[in-house]
C-alpha positions as CSV (number, residue, x, y, z in Angstrom):
1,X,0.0,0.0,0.0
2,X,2.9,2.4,0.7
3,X,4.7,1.5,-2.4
4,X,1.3,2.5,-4.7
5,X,0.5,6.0,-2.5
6,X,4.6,7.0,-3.3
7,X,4.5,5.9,-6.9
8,X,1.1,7.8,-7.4
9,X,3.1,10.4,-5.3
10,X,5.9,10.4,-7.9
11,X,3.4,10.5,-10.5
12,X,1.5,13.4,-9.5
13,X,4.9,15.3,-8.9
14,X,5.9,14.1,-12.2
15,X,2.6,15.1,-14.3
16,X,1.5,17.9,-12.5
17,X,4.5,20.0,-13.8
18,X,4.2,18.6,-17.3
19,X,-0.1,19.3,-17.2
20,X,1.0,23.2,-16.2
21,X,4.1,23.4,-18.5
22,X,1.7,22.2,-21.6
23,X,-1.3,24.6,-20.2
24,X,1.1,27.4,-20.3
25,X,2.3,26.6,-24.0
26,X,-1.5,26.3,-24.7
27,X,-1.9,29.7,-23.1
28,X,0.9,31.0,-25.4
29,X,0.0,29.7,-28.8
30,X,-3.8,30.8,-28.1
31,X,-2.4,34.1,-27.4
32,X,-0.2,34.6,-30.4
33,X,-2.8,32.9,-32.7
34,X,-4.6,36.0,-31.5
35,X,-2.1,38.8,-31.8
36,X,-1.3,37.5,-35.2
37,X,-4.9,37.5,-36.1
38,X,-5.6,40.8,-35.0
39,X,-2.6,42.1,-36.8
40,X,-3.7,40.3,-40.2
41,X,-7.3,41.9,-39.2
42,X,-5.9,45.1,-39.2
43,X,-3.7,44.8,-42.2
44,X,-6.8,44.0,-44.0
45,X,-8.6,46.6,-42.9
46,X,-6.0,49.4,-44.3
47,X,-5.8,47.5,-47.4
48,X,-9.4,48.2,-47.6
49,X,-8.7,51.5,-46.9
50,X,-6.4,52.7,-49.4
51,X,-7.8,51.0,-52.0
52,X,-11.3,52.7,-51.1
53,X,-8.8,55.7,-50.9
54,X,-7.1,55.3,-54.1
55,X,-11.0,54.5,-55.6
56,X,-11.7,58.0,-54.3
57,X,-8.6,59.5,-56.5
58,X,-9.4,57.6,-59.3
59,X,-12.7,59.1,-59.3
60,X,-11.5,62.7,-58.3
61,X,-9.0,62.4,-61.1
62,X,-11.4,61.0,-63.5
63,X,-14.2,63.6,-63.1
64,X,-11.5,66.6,-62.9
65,X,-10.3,65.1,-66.4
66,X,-13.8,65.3,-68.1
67,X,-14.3,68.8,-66.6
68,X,-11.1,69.8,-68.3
69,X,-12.0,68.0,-71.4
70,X,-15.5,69.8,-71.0
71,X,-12.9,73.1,-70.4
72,X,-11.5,72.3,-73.5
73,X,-13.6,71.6,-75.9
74,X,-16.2,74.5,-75.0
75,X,-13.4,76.6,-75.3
76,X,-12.2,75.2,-79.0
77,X,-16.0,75.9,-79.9
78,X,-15.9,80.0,-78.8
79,X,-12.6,79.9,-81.0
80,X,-14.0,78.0,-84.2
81,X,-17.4,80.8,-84.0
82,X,-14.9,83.6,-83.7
83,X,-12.6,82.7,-86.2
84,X,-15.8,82.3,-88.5
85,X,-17.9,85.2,-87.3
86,X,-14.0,87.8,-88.1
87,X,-13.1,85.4,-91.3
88,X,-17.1,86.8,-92.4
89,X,-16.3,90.3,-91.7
90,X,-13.0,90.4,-93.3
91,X,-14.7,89.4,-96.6
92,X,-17.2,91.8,-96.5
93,X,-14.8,94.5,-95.3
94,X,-12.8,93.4,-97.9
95,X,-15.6,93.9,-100.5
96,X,-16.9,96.9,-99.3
97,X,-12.6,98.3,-100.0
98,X,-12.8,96.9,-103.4
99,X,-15.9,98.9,-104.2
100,X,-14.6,102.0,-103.1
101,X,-11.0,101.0,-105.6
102,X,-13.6,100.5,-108.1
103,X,-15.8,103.6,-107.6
104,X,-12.1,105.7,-107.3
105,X,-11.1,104.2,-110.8
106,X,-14.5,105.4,-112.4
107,X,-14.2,109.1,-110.8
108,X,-10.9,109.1,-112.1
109,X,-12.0,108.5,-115.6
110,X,-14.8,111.2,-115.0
111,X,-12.2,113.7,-114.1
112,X,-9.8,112.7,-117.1
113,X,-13.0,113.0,-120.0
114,X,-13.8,116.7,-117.8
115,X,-10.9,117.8,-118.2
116,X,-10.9,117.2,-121.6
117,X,-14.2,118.8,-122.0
118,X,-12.5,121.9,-120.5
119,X,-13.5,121.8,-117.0
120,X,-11.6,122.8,-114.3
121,X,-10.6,119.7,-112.3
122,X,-7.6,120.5,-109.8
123,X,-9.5,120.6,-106.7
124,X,-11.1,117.1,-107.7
125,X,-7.9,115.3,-108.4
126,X,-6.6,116.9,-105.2
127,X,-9.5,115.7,-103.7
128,X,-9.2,111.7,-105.2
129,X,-5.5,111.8,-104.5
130,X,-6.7,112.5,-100.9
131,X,-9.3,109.8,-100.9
132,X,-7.3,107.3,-102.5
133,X,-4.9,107.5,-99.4
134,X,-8.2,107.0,-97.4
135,X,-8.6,103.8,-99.2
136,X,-5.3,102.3,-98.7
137,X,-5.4,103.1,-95.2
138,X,-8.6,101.5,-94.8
139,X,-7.0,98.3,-96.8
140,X,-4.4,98.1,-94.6
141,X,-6.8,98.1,-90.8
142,X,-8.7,95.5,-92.9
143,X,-5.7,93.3,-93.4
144,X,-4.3,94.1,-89.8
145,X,-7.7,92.3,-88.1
146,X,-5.5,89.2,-88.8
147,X,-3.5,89.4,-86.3
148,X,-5.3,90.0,-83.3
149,X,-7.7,87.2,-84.5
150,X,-5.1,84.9,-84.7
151,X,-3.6,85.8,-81.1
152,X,-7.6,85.5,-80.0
153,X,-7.8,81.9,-80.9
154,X,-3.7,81.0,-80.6
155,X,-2.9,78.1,-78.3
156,X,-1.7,80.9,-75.5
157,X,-5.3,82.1,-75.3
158,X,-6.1,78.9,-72.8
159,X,-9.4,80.1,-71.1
160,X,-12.5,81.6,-72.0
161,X,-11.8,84.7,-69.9
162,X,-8.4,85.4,-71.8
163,X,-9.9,85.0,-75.0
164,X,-12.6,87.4,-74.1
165,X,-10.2,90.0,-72.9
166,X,-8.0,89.5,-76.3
167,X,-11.7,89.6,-78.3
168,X,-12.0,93.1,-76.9
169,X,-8.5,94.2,-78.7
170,X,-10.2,91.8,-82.0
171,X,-13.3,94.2,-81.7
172,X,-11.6,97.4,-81.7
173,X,-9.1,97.0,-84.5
174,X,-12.2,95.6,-86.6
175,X,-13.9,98.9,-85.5
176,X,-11.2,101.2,-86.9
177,X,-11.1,99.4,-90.0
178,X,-15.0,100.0,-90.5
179,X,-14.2,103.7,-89.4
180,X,-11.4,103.8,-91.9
181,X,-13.8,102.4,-94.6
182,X,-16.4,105.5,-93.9
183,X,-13.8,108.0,-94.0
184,X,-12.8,106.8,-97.7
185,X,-16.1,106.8,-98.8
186,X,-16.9,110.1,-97.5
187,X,-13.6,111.5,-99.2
188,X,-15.4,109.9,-102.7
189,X,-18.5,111.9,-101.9
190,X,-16.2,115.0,-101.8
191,X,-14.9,114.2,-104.6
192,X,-18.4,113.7,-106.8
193,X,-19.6,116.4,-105.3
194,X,-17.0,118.8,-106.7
195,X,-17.2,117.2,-110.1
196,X,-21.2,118.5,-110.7
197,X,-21.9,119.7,-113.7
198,X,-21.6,123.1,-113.7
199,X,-19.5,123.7,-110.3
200,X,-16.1,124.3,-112.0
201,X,-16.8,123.9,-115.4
202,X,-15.2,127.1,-117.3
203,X,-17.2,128.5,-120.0
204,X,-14.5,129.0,-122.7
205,X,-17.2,130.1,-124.9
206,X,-18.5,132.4,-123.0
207,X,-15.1,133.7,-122.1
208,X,-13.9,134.1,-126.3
209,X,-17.3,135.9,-126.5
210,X,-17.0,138.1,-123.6
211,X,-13.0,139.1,-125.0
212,X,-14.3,139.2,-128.6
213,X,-16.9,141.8,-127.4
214,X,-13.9,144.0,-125.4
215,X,-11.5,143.8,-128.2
216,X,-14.2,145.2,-130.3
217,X,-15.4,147.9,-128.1
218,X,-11.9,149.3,-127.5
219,X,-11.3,149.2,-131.4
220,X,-14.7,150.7,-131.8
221,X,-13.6,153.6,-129.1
């Protein structure tokens, strides 16, 4: 009997330590098994995270591109109308300096078959000598509008507002040419006004008659 109570006496000192050893490894493992799961948790959750992030900045980036498309092709648009709407008004400015070339050409021959006739022209060819300068400077603001079109609707022009403001500069040189155009025209008028029948013509009949008649008196006297 004393021999089985000191060998279950050994035992228990023998198992005991071994139970408590193994508990405590069991403890351990249970306990990393959770540190590591909450670590993989959490490296899971900020993968989620930045890619919901980088979602986010795809999407920001994405919509900022189609505004700047948007940007860019409403802008293209206000360029294409104004380069049409100027390239419109060129032609007719041009047109409208061709007519007055024309209309100079016919005065001229006017004056040249007056003069002929014995009229007194010198005023009107001062005058078409002063109109035709009229016309060339009017020519010349016509073919200027070019360049401030081009600089309007130039690749530096890269919003609406600075196309506006270099419109305004567009505006004001097609606006002197038009001026330029009136003034020409108006010189013409002077011109055909002078030439009226009658206004300078001299009477070189009249004039032979009226010395005939002198010459004839004094002899007479």
């Amino acid at each position: 009997m004393k021999k089985v109570l000191i060998t279950f006496s050994i035992f228990s000192l023998t198992i005991v330590p071994l139970l408590a050893s193994a508990q405590t490894a069991s403890t351990s493992v249970e306990a990393n098994v959770q540190i590591k799961t909450r670590a993989e948790l959490e490296a899971n959750r900020e993968e989620k995270r930045e890619t919901i992030r980088d979602q986010v900045e795809a999407k920001k980036e994405a919509v900022q591109n189609q505004m700047e498309e948007r940007k860019d092709t409403a802008l293209a648009k206000v360029k294409e109308r104004i380069t049409d709407l100027v390239q419109k008004i060129i032609k007719r400015l041009e047109a409208a300096v061709e007519r007055l070339e024309k209309l100079s050409d016919r005065i001229e021959s006017r004056i040249a078959k007056m003069e002929a006739d014995g009229v007194d022209v010198v005023k009107a060819k001062e005058l078409l000598i002063a109109a035709n300068v009229k016309i060339e400077a009017a020519k010349t603001s016509v073919a200027a509008i070019t360049l401030p079109l081009n600089v309007t609707v130039s690749g530096t022009s890269s919003t609406t507002a600075v196309v506006k403001e270099k419109y305004a500069l567009l505006r004001s040189q097609i606006a002197k040419a038009k001026d330029d155009i009136k003034a020409a025209h108006a010189a013409l008028v002077d011109v055909i006004r002078n030439l009226k029948p009658g206004a300078n013509k001299v009477k070189v009949e009249a004039s032979a008659t009226t010395t005939a008649t002198t010459t004839a008196t004094t002899t007479s006297n």
